[in-house]
Structure formats: structure tokens, C-alpha cells
N, CA and C of each residue as an Amber inpcrd file, in Angstrom:
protein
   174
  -7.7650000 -51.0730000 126.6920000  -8.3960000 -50.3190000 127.7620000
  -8.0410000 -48.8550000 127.5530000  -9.0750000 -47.9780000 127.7510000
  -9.0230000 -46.3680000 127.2740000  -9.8860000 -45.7510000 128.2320000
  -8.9190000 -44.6350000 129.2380000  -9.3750000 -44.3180000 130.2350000
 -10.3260000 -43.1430000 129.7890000 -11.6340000 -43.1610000 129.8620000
 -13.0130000 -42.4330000 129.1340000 -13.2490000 -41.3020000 130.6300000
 -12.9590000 -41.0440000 132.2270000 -13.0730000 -40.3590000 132.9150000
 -12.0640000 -40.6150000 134.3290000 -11.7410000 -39.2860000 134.1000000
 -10.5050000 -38.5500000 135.6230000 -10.8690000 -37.5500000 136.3500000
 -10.9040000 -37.8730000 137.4270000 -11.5890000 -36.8740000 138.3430000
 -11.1530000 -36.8460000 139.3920000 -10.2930000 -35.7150000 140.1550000
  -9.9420000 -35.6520000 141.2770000 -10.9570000 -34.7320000 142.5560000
 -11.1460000 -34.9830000 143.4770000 -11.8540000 -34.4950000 144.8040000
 -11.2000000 -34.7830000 146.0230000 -11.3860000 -33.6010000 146.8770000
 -11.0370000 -33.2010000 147.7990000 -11.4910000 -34.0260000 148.8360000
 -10.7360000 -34.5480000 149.6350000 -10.8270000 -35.9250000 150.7810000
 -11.3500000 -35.2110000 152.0190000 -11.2710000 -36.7830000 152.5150000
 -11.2870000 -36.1550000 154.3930000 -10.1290000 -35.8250000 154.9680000
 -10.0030000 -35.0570000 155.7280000  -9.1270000 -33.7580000 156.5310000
  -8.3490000 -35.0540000 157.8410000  -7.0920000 -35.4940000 158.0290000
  -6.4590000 -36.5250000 158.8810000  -6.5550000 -35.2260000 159.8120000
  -6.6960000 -35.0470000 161.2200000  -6.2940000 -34.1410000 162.3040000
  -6.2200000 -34.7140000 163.3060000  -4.9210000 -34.1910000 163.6620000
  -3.7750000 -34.9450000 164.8080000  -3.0220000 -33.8870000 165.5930000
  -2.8680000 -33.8670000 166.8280000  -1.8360000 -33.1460000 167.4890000
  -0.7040000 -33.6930000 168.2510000   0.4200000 -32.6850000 167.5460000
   1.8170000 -32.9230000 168.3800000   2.1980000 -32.6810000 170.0750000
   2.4420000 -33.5800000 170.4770000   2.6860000 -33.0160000 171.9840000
   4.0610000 -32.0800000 171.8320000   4.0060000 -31.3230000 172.4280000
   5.3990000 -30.4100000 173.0000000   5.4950000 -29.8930000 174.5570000
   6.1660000 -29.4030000 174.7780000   6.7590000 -29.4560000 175.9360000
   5.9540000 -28.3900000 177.0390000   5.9470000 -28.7670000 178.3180000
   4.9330000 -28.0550000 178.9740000   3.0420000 -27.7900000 178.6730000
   2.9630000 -29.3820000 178.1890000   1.1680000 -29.5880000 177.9500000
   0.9550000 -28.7580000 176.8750000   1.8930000 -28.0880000 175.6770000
   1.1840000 -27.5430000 174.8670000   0.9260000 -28.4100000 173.3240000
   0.7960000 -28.3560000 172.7180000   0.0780000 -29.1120000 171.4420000
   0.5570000 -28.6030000 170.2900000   0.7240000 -29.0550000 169.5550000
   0.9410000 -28.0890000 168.0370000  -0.0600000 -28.7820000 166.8820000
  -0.9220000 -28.4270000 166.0370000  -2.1440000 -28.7730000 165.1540000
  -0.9780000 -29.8050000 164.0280000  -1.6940000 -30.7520000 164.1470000
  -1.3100000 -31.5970000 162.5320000  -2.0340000 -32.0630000 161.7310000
  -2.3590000 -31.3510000 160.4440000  -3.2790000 -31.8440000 159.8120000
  -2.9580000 -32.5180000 158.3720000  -3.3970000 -33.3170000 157.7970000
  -3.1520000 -33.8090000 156.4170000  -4.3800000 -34.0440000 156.0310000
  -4.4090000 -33.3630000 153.9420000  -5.0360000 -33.4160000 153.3660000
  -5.0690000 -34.6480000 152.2770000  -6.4980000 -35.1560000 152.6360000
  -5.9310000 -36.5060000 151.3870000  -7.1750000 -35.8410000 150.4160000
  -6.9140000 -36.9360000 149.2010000  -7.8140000 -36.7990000 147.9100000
  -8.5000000 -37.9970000 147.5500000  -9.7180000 -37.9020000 146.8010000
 -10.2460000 -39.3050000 146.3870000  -9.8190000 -38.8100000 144.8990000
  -9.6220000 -40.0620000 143.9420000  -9.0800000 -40.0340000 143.2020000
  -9.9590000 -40.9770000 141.7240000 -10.7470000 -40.6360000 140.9260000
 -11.6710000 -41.2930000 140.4990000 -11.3670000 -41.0190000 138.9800000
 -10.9130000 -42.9360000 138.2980000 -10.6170000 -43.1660000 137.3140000
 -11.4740000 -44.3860000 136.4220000 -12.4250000 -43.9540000 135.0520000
 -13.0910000 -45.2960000 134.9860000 -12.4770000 -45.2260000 133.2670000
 -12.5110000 -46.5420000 133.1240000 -11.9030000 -47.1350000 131.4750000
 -13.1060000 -47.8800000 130.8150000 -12.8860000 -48.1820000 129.9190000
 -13.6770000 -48.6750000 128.5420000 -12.8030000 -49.5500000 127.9220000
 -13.0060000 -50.7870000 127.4490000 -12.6950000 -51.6960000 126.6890000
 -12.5840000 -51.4500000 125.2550000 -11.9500000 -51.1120000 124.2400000
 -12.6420000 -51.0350000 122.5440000 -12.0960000 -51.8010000 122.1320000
 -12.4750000 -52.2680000 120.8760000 -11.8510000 -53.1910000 119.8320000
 -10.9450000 -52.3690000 119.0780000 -10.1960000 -53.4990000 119.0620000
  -8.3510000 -53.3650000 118.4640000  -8.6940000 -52.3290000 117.3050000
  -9.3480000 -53.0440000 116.3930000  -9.2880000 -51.9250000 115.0750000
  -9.3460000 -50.4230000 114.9670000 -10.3170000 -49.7950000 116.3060000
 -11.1000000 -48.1610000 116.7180000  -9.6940000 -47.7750000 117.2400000
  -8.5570000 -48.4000000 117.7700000  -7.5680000 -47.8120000 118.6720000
  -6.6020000 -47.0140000 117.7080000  -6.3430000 -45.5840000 117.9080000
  -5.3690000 -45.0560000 117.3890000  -4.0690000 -45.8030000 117.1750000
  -3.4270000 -45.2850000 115.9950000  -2.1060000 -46.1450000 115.6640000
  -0.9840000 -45.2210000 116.4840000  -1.1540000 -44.0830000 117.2420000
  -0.0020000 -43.0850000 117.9970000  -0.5690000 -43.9140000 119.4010000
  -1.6420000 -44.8190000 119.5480000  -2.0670000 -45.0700000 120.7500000
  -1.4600000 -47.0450000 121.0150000  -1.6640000 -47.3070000 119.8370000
  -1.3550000 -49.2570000 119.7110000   0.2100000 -49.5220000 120.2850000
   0.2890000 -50.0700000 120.8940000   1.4240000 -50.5210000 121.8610000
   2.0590000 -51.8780000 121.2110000   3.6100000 -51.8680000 120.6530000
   3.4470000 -53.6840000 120.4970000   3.7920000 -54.0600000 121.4170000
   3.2150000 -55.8170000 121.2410000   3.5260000 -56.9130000 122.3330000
   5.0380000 -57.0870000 122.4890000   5.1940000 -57.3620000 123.9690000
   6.7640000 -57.7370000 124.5370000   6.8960000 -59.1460000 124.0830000
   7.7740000 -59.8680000 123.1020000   7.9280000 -61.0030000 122.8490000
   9.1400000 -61.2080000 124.0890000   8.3520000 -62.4970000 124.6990000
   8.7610000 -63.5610000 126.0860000   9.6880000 -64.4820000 125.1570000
């Protein structure tokens, strides 16, 4: 498996407020990300030899 595209983008905005003291509020916001990764299958032979991994003998 050979990850062929990575792409990060800018999410939806979490917005939340803190209570504090005397009814006032303080803003809380968090930023998330979408995170977009797609792979490709190749045959053993096309795979770089700095890339070929050996098997864990069980």
C-alpha cells in the first residue's frame, strides 16, 4: 500500500461559551481539520528497495 494523495482542509469552527461570574461569558472556540488520505495497492516487484519492509517472523 502507497499513499498516492494528502490533503489537509480547514474544518468546522466548535463554538462554545464559558460561563463566568456575574452573567458574563467568555468565547470558546476550537478549530478542527478534515484530513484526506487515499492509497494504491502495487505489486511487490514496482516497490522501491529503500521502501520494502521485511516480514516480522511470529
Amino acid at each position: 500500500m502507497v499513499i498516492v494523495h494528502a490533503a489537509v482542509h480547514k474544518g468546522r469552527k466548535i463554538r462554545n461559551y464559558m460561563p463566568r461570574a456575574f452573567g458574563r461569558s467568555t468565547p470558546w472556540f476550537q478549530d478542527t481539520v478534515t484530513i484526506e488520505l487515499a492509497g494504491a495497492e502495487i505489486p511487490e516487484e514496482n516497490v522501491p528497495k529503500r521502501l520494502k519492509l521485511k516480514p516480522k517472523p511470529y
